[in-house]
N, C-alpha and C positions, 0 to 999 in steps of 0.2 A: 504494500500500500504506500499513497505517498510520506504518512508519515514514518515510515522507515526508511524510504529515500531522503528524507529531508535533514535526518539524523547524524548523517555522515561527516557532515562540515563541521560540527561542532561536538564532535566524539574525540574523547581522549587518544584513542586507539589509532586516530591519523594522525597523532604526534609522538604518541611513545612507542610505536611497532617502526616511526620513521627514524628517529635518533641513534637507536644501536646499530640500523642497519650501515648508516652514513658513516657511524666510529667504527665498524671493523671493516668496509669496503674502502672507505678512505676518500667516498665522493657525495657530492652533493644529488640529494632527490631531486625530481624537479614536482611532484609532488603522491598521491596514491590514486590505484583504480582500486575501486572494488564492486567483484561480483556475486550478486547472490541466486542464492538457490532457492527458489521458491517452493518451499514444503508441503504447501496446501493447509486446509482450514483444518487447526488442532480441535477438533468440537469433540466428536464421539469415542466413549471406549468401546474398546474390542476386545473380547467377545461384547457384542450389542447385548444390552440388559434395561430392560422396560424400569420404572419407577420403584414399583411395589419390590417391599422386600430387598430394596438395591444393595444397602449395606453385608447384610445378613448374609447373601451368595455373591458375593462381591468377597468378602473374607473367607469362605466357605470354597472358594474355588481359589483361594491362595493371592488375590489381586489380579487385576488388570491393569492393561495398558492404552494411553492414549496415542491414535494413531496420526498420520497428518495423510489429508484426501489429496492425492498426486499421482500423476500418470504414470508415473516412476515405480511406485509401490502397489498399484490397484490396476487392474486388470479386467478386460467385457470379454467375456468365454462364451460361445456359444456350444452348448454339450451337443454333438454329432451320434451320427447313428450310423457307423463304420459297418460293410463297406460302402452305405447308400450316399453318407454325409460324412467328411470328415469335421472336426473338431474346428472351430473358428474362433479366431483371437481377435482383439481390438483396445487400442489405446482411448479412445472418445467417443463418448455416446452420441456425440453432437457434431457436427465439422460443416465447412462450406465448401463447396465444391461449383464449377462454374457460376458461380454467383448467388447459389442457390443454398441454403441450408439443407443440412438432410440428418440423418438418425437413422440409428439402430431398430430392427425391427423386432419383432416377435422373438421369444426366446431365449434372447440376451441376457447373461446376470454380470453384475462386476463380484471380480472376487480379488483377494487378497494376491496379490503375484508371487510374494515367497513365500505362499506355501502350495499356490495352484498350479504356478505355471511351472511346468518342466526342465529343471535348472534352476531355478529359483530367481532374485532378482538380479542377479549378472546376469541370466540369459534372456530375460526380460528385457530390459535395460536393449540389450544389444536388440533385442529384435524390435524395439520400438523405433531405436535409431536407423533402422534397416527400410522398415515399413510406413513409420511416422514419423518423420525427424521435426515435423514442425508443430509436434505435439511436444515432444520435447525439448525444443528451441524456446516454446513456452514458460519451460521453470527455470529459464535463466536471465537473470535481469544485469546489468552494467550500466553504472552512474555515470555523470559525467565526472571526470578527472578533478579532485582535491587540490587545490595548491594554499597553506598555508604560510602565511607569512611571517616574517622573523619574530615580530612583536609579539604574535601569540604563541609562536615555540619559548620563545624569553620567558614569556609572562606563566605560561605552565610549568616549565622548569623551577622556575622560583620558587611558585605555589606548590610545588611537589616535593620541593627536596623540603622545604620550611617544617610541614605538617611531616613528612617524617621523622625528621630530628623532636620535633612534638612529639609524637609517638612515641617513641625512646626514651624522652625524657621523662613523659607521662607513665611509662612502663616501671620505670627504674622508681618515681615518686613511690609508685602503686607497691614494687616488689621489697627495696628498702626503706623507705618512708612512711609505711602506713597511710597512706592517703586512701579514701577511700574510691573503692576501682568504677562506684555509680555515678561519681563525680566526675571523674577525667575522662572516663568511655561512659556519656549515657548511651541508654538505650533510643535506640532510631524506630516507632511502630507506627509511623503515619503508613495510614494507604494497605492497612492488614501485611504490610511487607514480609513478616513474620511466616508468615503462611501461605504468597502467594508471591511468585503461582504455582510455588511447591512450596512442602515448608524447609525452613534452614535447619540446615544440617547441625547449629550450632541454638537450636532450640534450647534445648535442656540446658544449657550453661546458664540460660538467662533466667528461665521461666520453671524449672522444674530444680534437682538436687544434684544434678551432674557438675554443676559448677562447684561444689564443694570438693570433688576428688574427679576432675577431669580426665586422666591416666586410670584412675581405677576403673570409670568407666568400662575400659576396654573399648570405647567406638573411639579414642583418641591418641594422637602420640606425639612426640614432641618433634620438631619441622626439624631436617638437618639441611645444613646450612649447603649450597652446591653454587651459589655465586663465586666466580674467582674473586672477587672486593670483598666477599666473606671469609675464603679461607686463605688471603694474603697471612703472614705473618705481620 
């Protein structure tokens, strides 16, 4: 959608994925592409399960998963009746053709491609690019070209390395000073963030009793360090 195209120009990520690359290549960017992959609409779980009772065989069958609807993953099968009819595939229910729209007729189901189609979604995939390639030219988008400029790499630099050194400093307050850790890190829960659109992994530190023995957990362990600027002497 457009607002995820619009997102681009003022994302961190087309300034700090461009700075390391410029320090170890040794040249200047002239600025970033990026292309995306369009997934399709995350709405429904799979297996499909009506309302009633959703919870209850939703745990009972171990969870499910949310799928994304794309020509990529989902597949129109028409089941054949060999050797009268063979077996027929199709990437779009929908398509135009001399000008004219047209559709799938009678018969047609979409089904999951890695687990229907024969090969699974590598062989999928290829045979879409073989038979529909402009169906699948469909899930890929490409922005126009980023070029930021010095003042804004300047001005995130600053702001970045600042609140690190905050960080640190705020750590060290927390670990030898006593300070208290709900003052220097509050908690951020505007907008259900906490829970959506999954919930953080880092839940129970906050909200439950895992923040008292975090290691004992067992769901946590302590980060080792793989930066060269961390393990200089």
């Amino acid at each position: 959608n457009h607002f995820w195209v619009k997102q681009w120009p003022y994302d961190m990520q087309t300034i700090s994925e461009v700075l390391p690359v410029e320090a170890e290549r040794g040249v200047k960017l002239g600025g970033v592409l990026i292309e995306g992959l369009v997934k399709g609409r995350k709405s429904i779980l799979y297996p499909r399960w009506g309302n009633e009772d959703f919870q209850r065989r939703r745990e009972a069958a171990g969870g499910s998963n949310w799928y994304h609807s794309n020509v990529l993953t989902w597949a129109w099968r028409k089941v054949g009746s060999p050797p009268l009819e063979e077996e027929q595939w199709a990437a779009r229910y929908e398509w135009e053709e001399d000008g004219r729209k047209r559709r799938l007729g009678k018969g047609w189901q979409r089904v999951p491609a890695w687990r229907d189609y024969p090969g699974g979604i590598k062989a999928w995939v290829e045979w879409v690019l073989a038979n529909d390639p402009a169906a699948a030219e469909g899930c890929f988008v490409t922005i126009p070209p980023i070029l930021r400029d010095e003042h804004e790499i300047e001005e995130w630099k600053q702001a970045t390395v600042e609140q690190e050194i905050r960080i640190k400093e705020d750590c060290a307050r927390v670990k030898f000073a006593g300070q208290p850790l709900a003052v220097l890190f509050p908690k951020h829960t505007a907008n259900g963030n906490c829970v959506r659109p999954s919930e953080c992994p880092y839940l129970d530190l906050c909200w439950g009793v895992g923040g008292d023995d975090p290691l004992g957990t067992g769901r946590y362990q302590r980060r080792v360090p793989n930066h060269p600027q961390e393990l200089a002497p």
